[in-house]
C-alpha positions as MATLAB code, in Angstrom:
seq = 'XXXXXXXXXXXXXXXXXXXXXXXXXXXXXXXXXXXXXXXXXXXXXXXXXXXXXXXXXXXXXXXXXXXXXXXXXXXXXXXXXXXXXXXXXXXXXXXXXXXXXXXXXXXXXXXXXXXXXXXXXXXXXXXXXXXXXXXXXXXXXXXXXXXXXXXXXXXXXXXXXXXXXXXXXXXXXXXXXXXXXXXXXXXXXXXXXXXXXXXXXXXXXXXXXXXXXXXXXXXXXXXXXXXXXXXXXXXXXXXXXXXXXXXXXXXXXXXXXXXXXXXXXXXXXXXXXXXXXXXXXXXXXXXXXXXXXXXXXXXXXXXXXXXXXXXXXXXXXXXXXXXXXXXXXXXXXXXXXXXXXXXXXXXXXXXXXXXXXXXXXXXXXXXXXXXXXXXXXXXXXXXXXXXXXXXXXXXXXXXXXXXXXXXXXXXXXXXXXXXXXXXXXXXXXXXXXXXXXXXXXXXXXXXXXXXXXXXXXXXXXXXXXXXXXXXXXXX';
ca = [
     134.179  184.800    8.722;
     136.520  183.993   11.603;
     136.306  180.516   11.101;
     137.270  179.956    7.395;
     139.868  182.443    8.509;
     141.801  179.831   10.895;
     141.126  177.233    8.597;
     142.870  178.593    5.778;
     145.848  179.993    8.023;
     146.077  176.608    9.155;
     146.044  174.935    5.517;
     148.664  177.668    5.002;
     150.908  176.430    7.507;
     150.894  172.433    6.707;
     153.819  172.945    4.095;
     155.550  174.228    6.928;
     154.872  171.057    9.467;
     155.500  168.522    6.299;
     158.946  169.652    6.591;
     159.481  170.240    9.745;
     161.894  167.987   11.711;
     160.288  165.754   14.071;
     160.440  166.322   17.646;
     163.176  164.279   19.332;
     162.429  161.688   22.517;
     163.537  163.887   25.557;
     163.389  163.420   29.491;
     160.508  166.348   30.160;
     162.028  168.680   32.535;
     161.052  171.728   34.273;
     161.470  173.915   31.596;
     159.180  171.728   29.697;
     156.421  171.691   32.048;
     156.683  175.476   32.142;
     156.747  175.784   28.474;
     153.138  173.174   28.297;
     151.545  175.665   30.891;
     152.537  178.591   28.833;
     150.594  176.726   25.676;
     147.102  176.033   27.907;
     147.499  179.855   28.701;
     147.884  180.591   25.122;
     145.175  178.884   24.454;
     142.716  179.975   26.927;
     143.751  183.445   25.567;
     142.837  181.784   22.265;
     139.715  181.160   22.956;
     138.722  184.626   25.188;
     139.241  186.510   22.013;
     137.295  184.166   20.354;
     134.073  185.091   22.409;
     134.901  188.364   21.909;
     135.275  188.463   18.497;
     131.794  186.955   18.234;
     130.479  188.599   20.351;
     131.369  192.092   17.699;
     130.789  190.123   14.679;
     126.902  189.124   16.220;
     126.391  192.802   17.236;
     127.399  194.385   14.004;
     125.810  191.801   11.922;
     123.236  192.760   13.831;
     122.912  196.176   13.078;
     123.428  196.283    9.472;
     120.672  193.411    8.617;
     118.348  192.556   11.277;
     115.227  193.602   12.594;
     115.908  196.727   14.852;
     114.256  197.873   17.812;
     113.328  201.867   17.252;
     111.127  201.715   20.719;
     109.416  205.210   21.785;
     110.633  206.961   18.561;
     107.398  208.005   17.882;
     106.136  209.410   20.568;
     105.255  212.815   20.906;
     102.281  213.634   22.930;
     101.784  212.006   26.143;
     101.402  212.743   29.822;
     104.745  214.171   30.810;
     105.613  213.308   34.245;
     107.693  215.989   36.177;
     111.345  215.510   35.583;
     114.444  217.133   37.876;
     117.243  217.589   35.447;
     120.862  217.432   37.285;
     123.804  219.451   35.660;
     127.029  217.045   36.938;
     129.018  220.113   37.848;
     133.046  220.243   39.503;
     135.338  223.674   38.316;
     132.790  223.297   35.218;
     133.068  227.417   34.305;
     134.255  227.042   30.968;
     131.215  224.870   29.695;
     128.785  225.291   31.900;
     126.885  228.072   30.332;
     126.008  226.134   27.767;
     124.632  223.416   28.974;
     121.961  225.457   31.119;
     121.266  227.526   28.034;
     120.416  224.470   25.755;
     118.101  223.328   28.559;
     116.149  226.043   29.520;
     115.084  225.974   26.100;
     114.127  222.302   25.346;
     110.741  221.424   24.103;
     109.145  220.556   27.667;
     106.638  221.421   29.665;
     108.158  223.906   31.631;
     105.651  223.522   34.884;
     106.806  219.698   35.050;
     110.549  220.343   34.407;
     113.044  221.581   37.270;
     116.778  222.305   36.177;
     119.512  221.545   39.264;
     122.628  222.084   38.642;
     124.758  219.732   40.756;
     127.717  222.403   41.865;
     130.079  220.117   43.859;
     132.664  222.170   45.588;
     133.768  224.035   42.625;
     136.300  226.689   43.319;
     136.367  228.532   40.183;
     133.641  231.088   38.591;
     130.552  227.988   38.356;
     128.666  229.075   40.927;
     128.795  232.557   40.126;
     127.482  231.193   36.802;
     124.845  229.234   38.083;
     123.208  231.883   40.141;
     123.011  234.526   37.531;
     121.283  232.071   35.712;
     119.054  231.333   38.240;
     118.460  235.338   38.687;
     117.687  236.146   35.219;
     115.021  233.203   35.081;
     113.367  233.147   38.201;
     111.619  229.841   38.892;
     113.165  227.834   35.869;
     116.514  226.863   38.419;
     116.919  224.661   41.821;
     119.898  225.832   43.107;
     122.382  222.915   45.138;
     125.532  223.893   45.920;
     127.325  221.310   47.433;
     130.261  222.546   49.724;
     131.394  219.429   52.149;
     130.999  215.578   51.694;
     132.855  213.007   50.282;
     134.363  213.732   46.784;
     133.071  212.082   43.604;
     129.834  212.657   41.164;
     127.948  209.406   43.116;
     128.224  211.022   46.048;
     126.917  214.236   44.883;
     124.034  212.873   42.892;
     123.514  210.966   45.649;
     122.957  214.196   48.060;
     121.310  215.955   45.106;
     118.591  212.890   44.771;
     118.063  212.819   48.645;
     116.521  216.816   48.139;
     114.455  216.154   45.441;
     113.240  212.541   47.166;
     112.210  214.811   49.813;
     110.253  217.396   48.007;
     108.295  214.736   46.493;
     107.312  216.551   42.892;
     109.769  214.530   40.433;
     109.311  210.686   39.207;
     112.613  210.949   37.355;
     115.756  212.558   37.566;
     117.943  212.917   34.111;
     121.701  213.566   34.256;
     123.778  215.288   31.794;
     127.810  216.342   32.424;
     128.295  220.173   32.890;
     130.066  219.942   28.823;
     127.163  218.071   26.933;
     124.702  220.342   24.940;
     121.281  218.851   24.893;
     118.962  218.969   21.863;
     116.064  220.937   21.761;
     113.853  217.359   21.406;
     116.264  215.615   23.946;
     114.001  215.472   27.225;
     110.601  214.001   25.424;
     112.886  211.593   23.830;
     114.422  210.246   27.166;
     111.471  210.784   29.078;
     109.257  208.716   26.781;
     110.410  205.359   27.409;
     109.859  205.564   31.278;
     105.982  205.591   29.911;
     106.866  202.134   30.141;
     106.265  200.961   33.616;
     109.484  198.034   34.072;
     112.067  200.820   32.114;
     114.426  201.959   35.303;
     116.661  203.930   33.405;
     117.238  205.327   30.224;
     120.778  205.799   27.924;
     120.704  208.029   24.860;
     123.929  207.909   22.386;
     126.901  210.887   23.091;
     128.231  212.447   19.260;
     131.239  214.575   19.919;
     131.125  218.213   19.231;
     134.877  218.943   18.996;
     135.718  215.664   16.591;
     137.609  218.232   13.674;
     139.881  219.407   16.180;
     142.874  217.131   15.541;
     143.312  213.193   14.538;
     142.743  212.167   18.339;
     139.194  213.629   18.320;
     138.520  212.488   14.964;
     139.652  208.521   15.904;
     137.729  209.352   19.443;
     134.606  210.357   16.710;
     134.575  206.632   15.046;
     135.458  205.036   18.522;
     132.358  207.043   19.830;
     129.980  206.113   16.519;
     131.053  202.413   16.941;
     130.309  202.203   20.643;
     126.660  203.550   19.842;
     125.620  203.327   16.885;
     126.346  199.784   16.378;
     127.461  197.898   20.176;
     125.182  199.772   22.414;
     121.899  199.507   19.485;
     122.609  196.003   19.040;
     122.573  195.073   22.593;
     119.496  196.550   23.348;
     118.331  194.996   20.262;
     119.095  191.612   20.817;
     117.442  192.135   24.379;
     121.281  192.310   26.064;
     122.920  194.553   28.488;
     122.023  197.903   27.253;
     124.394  199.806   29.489;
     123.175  203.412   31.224;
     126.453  205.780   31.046;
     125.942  208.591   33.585;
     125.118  211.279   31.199;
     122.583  211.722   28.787;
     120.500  209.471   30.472;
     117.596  209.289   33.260;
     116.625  207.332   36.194;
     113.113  206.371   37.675;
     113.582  207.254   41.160;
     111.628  204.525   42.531;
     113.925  201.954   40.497;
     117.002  204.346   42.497;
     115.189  203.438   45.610;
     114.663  199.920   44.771;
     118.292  199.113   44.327;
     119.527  201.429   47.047;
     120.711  204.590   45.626;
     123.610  205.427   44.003;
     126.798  204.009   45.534;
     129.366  206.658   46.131;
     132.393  204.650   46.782;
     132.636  203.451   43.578;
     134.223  205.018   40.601;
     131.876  204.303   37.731;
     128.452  204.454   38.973;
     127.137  204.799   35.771;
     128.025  200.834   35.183;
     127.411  199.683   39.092;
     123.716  201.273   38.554;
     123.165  199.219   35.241;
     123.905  196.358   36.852;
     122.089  196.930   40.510;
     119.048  197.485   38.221;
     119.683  194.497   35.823;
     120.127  191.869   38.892;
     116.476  193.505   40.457;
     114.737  193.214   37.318;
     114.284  196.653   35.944;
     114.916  196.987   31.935;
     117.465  199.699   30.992;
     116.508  201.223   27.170;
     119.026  202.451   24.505;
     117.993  205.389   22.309;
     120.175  205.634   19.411;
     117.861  208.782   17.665;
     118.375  210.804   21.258;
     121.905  212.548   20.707;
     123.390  214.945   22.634;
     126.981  216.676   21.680;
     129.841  216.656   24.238;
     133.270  217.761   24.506;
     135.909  214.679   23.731;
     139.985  214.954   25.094;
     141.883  216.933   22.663;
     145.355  215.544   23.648;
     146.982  211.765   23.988;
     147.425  212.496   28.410;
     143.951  213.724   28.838;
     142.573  210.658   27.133;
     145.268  207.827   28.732;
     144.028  209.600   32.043;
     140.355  209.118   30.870;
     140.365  205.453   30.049;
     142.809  204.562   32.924;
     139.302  206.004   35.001;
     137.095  204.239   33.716;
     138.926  201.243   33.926;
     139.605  201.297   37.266;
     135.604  202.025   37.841;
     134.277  199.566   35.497;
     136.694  196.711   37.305;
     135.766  197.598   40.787;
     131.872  196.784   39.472;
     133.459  193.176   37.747;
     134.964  192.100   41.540;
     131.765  193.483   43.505;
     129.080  192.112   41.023;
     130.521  189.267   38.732;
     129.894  186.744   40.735;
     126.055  187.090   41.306;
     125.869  187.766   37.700;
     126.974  184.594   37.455;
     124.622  182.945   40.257;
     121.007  185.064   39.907;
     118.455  183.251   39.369;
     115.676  184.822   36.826;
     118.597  186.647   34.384;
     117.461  185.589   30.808;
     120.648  183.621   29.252;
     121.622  186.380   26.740;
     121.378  189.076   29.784;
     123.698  186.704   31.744;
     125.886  185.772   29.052;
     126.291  189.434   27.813;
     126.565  190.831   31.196;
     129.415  188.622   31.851;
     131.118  189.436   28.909;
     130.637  193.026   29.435;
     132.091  193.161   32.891;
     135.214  191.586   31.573;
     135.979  193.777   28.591;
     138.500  196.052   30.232;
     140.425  192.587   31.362;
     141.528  191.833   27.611;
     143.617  194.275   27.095;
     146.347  192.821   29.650;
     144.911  189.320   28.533;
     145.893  190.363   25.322;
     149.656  191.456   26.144;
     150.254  188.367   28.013;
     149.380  186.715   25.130;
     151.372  188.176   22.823;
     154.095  187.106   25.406;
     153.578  183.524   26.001;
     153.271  183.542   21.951;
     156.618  184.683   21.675;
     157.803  182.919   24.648;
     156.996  179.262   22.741;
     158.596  180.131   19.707;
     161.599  181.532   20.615;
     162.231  178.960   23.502;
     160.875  175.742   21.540;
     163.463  173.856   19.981;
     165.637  174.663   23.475;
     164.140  172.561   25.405;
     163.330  169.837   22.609;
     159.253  170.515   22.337;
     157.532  170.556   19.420;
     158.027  173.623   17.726;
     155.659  173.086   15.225;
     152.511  173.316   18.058;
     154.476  177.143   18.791;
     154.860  178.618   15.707;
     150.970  177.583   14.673;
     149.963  178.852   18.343;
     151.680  181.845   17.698;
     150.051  181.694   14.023;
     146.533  181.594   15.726;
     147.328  184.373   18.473;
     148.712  186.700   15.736;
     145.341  185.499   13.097;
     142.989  186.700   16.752;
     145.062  189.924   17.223;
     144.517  191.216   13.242;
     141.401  189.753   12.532;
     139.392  188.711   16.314;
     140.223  191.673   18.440;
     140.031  193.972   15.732;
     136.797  192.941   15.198;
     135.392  196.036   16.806;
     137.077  197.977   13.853;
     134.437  196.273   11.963;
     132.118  197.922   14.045;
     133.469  201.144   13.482;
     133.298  200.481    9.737;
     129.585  199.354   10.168;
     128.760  202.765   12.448;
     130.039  205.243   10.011;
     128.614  203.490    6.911;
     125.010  203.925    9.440;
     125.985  207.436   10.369;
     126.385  208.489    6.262;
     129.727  209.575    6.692;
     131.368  206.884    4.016;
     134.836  209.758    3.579;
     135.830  208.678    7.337;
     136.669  205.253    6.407;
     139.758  206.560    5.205;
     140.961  207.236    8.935;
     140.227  203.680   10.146;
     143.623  202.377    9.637;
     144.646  205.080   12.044;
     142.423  203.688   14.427;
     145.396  201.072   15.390;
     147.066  204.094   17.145;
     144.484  204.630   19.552;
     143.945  200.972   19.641;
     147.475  200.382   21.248;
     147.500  203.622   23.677;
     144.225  202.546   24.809;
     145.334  199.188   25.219;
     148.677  199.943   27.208;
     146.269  202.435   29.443;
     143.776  199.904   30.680;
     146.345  197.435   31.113;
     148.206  199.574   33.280;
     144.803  200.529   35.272;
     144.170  196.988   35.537;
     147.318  195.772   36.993;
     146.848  198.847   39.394;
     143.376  198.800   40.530;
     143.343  194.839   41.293;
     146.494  194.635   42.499;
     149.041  197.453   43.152;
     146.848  200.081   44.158;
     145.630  197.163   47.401;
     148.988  196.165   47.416;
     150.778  199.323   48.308;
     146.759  200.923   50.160;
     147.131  203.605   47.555;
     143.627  205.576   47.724;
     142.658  207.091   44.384;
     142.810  210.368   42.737;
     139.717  211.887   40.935;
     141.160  213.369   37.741;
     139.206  215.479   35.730;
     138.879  215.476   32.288;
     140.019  219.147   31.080;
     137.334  221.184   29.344;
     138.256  222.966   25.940;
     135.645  225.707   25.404;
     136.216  229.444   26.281;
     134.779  230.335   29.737;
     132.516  233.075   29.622;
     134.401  236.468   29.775;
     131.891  238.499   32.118;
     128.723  237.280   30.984;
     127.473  233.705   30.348;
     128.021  233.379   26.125;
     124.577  231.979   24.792;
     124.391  228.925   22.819;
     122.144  228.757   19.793;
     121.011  225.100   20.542;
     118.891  225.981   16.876;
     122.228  225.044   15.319;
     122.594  222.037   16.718;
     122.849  219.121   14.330;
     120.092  216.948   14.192;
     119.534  213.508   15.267;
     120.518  210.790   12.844;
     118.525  208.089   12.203;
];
């Protein structure tokens, strides 16, 4: 598709070099030399997007026609090792009723499952929360409330892990955030695959429970059904990266061990875990059928905050693990490749400004300094051809999710999509530029900022969820 694309964009343009004047003999100067550097750039930008925009096509392609991989779907009886379930917890009174609700009444054994809420240093109603909880169902909760340490949910998972390490009952720990409203089948479902002796950690696909709020949650909706129903699913397919995201997934603790634990001074230890566990040879597995619903950012500042985060996090793991993703020995090639490509997908946004600029840079400047104009203006051709058809590839992916999902009348805000498209691009670029450079520059230490909740907090008692209403999983 991309390829007869160029082609005929090209064919398109030949009218325009037939008439073209021909460039004039000139004495290359500086300028000139800066203006040929700016065209290699544009073309290694060029070709970036091009990987990328494979790299969607393959993946969607692969989800609407090839062989997929429905792994542990059908299992329903087994052994059921004993499981520690953490509750990610910080100021979390507004949701954080219903979270402990929906589990306490999941379809597992309840002798083999232990519920801890993770309460780090909340100063708000949370812990008052948690322990009538724990009062009204004696037994069911493993209270942790975390009041010193160093800030961050590593950290606190990490202290969390050490305690039930040391009581020894547990093989696995699962994590959901304190807003995320488990399933009723949820816990079988990402316990099952662990049945499977090299699975070290398990990822099951987040649906949004607020997306008819406003357009932002809605767009945030097909963002969120793209990202899993089609680019997580086809990566675990196609035996790729399948990425664990911190929530609504679990851990085998001896695979924890084996890597060294979580790693607190990072900011997305959700990614630096996939990877720790990739490079020592542990599989991570993708459930598309095991949904759970959580809260998404209801306003434009809460999300640019967001994605600015995880940014920053998902960078830090590119500079401390690219390179010996690049140099392992025993990484199949389509872990390696994919890997790669993964740990560089927050860099195209500012790729993808700069360019835009050296695009318009050539063409503006090129008859100035007496190059060839014709090589600008079909550069600039070519960049613009990538930028509506290559890095919008992953709107096909959107397209392909929602057709998957069932949901056919939401292709009608797709177009809309472009708006979230540029704030999210104009966010990561900015967390880019500050978390490799500015923020070392100027020894600027970050600030955790947390994503606001939207529910009602409980007015004196904690408000019951009827996790029967739930929506089911989709297939």
């Amino acid at each position: 598709m991309l390829v007869p694309a160029l082609c005929a964009a090209f064919l398109g343009f030949l009218p325009v070099l037939a008439h073209a004047q021909p460039s004039t003999p000139y004495q290359a100067g500086w300028a000139t030399w800066a203006l040929g550097l700016c065209l290699v750039a544009l073309m290694l930008v060029v070709l970036l997007e091009a990987l990328y925009t494979f790299r969607h096509y393959a993946f969607t392609l692969n989800r609407l026609f090839a062989r997929q991989r429905p792994l542990y779907a059908g299992i329903e009886q087994a052994h059921w090792p004993h499981i520690t379930v953490f509750i990610a917890a910080h100021n979390e009174e507004a949701v954080i009723s219903g979270c402990i609700e929906a589990l306490l009444d999941v379809d597992y054994p309840r002798d083999r499952l232990t519920i801890m809420p993770v309460n780090d240093r909340s100063t708000d109603g949370t812990r008052q929360i948690i322990d009538s909880y724990a009062d009204r169902h004696p037994g069911r909760l493993q209270l942790f409330h975390r009041q010193e340490g160093p800030p961050g949910k590593a950290a606190a998972l990490a202290d969390a892990t050490a305690i039930v390490q040391a009581r020894g009952e547990s093989e696995l720990i699962v994590v959901f955030d304190a807003d995320y409203l488990p399933g009723k089948k949820i816990i079988k479902q990402l316990v099952a695959p662990f049945l499977d002796p090299e699975v070290g950690a398990v990822m099951g696909r987040v649906v949004p429970q607020n997306a008819g709020v406003n357009l932002l949650t809605r767009l945030l909706d097909l963002e969120r059904s793209g990202g899993y129903q089609v680019d997580q699913q086809a990566r675990f397919n196609l035996g790729a990266v399948a990425q664990y995201g911190g929530t609504v997934g679990g851990i085998r603790l001896s695979a924890l061990q084996d890597v060294g634990g979580w790693t607190p001074e990072v900011l997305a230890e959700d990614t630096d875990l996939t990877y720790r566990l990739l490079l020592k040879g542990w599989q991570t597995a993708y459930l598309g059928y095991a949904e759970c619903y959580e809260e998404v950012p209801e306003s434009w500042a809460v999300r640019f905050r967001q994605i600015s985060r995880w940014a920053k996090g998902h960078n830090q793991v590119m500079t401390k693990l690219g390179t010996e993703m690049l140099t392992r020995k025993g990484l199949r090639w389509m872990e390696r490749v994919d890997g790669v490509a993964l740990l560089g997908v927050f860099l195209m946004s500012p790729i993808l400004l700069v360019g835009w600029m050296l695009a318009l840079v050539l063409t503006v400047t090129g008859y100035g300094v007496g190059a060839n104009v014709n090589i600008a203006l079909l550069m600039l051709l070519i960049a613009t051809g990538f930028a509506c058809v290559g890095n919008f590839a992953a709107f096909f992916e959107v397209a392909a999710a929602v057709h998957l999902d069932g949901h056919q009348r939401r292709l009608r805000l797709l177009p809309l999509l472009l708006t979230g498209f540029v704030v999210s691009m104009v966010a990561v670029s900015k967390a880019t530029i500050d978390g490799l450079l500015l923020d070392k520059l100027f020894k600027r230490q970050f600030k955790w900022d947390k994503t606001v909740r939207y529910r009602q907090a409980p007015a004196a008692a904690p408000v019951v969820v009827a996790t029967a209403a739930l929506p089911e999983a989709r297939v």
